[in-house]
N, C-alpha and C positions, 0 to 999 in steps of 0.2 A: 504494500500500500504506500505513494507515494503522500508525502506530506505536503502542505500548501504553505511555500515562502512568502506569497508573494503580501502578507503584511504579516510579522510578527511581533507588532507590538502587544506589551502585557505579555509577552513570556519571557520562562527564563532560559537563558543557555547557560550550557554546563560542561565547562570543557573537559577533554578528553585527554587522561593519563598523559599523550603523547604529545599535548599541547605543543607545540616552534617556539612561541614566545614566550619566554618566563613571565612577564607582566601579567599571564595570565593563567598560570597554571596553579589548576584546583579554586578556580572562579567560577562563581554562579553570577550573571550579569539581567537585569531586569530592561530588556528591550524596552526604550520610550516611545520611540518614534522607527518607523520602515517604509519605507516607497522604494519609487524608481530610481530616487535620487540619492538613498543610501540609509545607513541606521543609526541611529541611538542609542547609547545605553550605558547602566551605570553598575558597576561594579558591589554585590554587596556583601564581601566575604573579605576586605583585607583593611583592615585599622592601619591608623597612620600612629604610629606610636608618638611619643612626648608633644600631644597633641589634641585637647579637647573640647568642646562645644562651648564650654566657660569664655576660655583662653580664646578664642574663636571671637566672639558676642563682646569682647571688651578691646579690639581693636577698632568694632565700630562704635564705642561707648553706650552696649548695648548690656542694660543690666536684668538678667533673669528674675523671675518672681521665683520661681521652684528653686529651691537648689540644688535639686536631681538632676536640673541640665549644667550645673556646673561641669560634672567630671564625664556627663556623656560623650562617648567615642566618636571620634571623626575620621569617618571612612574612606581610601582610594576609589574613587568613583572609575578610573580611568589614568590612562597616560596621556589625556587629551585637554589643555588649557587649564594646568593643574590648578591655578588663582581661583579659578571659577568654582563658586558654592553652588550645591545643590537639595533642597530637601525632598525626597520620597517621603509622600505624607497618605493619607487615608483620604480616601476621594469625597470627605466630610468638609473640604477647606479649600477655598480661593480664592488667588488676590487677581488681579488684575490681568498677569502673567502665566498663570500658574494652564500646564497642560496640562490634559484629565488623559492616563493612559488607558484606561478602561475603567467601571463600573468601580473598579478596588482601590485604583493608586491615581494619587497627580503629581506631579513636578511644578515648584517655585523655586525660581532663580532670584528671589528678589530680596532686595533691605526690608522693604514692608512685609514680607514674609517672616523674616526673623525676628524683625521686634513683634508680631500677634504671636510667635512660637514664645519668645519670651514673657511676655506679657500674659502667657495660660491662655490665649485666644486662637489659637493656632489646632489645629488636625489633633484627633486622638492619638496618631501612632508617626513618628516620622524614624527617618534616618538622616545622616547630615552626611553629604559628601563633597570632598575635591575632585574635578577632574569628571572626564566624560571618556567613553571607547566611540570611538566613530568608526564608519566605514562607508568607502567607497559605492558608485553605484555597483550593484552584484559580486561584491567583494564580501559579504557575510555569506550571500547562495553559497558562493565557490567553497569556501572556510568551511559549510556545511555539507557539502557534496564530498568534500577530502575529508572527512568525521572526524573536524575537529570541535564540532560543539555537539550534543544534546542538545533537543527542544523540551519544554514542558509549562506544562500551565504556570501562570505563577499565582500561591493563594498567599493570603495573609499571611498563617503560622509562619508559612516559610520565612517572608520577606522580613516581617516585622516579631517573630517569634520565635527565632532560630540563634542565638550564637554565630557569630560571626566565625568562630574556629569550628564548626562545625555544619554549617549551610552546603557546605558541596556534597560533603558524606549522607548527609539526613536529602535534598532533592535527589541524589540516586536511588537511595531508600523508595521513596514516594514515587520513584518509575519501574520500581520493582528490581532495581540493579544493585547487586552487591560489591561495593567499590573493589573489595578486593579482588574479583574477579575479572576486574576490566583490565586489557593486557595495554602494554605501555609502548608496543609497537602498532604504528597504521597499516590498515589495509582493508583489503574487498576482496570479495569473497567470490 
């Protein structure tokens, strides 16, 4: 049964043991955006160590009400325009800017975004990230056609419920694949 590329936004891909790039091995990435003219999408499994949502919010003289978002982790979204902030939030929340990826998630790139997250006005569940993974027109198909990613639905638990050391191993789980099983050379069969 072949699979339908041609929009995969709202799922995730799940690279495969034998990933080419380091940047991305043993990543689960949440598609935002796919057309003809290429993809989107933002990395949610690799923390930015000495690095957190506080420390973040106080460059823009942005002072939290929680102090839960002090020490929250700030994620590699990507190798793509590392400066650039992104929140994956609950499709409960939007500003102005904000893309709605499907029924579940949306994306804010914005300053007004971060002050309603800090201020408690902001989405039930977010992630915060640097950086974006882009791709070419038909350059994700290809990547997918040479099995270097898994598709799979993306739900909540996963995205917003999961440990970040643990989101690649737990989405194979949930396709029925046991990581250990997956062999660390490409090929076809």
């Amino acid at each position: 049964m072949t699979q339908d590329l041609s929009n995969l936004s709202g799922k995730l891909l799940i690279s495969m043991p034998h990933m080419a790039d380091p940047r991305f091995a043993n990543s689960v990435i949440l598609i935002c955006t796919h057309d003809q003219a290429g993809a989107m999408g933002l990395v949610l499994n690799q923390t930015l160590p000495d690095l957190n949502f506080g420390d973040l919010l106080k460059q823009f003289d942005i002072t939290p009400k929680s102090f839960s978002l002090q020490n929250y982790p700030v994620l590699s979204g990507g190798p793509v325009d590392t400066a650039r902030g992104f929140l994956i939030h609950t499709a409960d929340f939007h500003v102005k800017d904000t893309i709605i990826v499907d029924h579940k998630f949306g994306i804010s790139g914005t300053l007004e975004a971060l002050t309603d997250v800090a201020d408690g006005k902001g989405p039930k569940d977010i992630l915060f990230l640097l950086g974006y993974a882009g791709w070419g027109p038909n350059q994700l198909e290809d990547e997918i056609a040479q099995n270097s990613w898994l598709i799979c639905p993306a739900d909540y638990d996963l995205v917003f419920g999961t440990g970040t050391n643990v989101k690649w191993e737990r989405a194979l789980w949930r396709m029925g694949i046991n990581p250990s099983m997956l062999s660390v050379e490409a090929g076809r069969a």
